[in-house]
N, C-alpha and C positions, 0 to 999 in steps of 0.2 A: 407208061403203059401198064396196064392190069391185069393180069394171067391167072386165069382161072383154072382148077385142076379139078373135075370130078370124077371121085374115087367109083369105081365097076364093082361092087363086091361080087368075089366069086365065090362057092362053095360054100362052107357052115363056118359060123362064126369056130376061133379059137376060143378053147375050153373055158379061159379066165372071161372072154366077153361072154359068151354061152352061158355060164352058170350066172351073172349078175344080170342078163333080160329072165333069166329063170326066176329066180328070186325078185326080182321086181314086179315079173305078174304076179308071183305067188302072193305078194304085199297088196296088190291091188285088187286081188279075189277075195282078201280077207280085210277090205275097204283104207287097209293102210296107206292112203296116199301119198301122205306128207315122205313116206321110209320109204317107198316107190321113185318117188323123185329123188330123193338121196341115191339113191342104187343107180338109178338114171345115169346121173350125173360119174358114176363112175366108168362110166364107160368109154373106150379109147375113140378119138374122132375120128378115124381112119376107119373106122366100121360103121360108123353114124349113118351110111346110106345101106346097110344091109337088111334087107327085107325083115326081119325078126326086129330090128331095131327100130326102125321106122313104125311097124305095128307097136310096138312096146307105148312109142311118143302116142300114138294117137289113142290108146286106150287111156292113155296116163289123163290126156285132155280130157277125154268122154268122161271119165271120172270126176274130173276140178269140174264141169259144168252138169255133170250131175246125166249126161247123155248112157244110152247104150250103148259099148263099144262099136255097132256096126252102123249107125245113124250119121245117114247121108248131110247132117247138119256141120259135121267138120270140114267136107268140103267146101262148104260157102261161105266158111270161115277164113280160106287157105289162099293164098295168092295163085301166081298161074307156076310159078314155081317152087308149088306144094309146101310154102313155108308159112306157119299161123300167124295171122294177122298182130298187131301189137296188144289186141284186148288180152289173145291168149297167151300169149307171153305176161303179159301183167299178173295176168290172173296166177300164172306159175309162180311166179315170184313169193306172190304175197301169202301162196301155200306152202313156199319151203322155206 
């Protein structure tokens, strides 16, 4: 049997997860993607569903495909539970 836990984030991220989506938009405002993805990646899983984090992933993609952050083309990229298809994972990859 398989037991699934999905985490609720409540309130504002902690300061240490806060300041590294800080620093990762700021990397990706100034077209740094590959060092966006690294900062990414620093981030504890246990926050991975918190609304700032979740934007942070999808601007990060809008960037590897070259999209606007707010282009409805992510979604049709996205399963039914909002996780990127394997094109955009690949595509991650072969950026960091």
């Amino acid at each position: 049997m398989q037991i699934q836990i999905q985490l609720q984030p409540k309130g504002a991220l902690d300061n240490r997860n806060g300041q590294i989506v800080l620093a990762a938009q700021r990397l990706l405002q100034e077209g740094r993607v590959n060092e966006a993805c690294d900062e990414l990646r620093k981030i504890e899983r246990r926050v991975a569903a918190h609304p700032a984090v979740v934007q942070l992933r999808r601007n990060l993609v809008a960037a590897l495909f070259g999209w606007e952050p707010e282009d409805n083309a992510l979604n049709r990229m996205t399963n039914g539970n909002g996780h990127v298809e394997a094109e955009v994972k690949s595509r991650m990859e072969v950026a960091a």
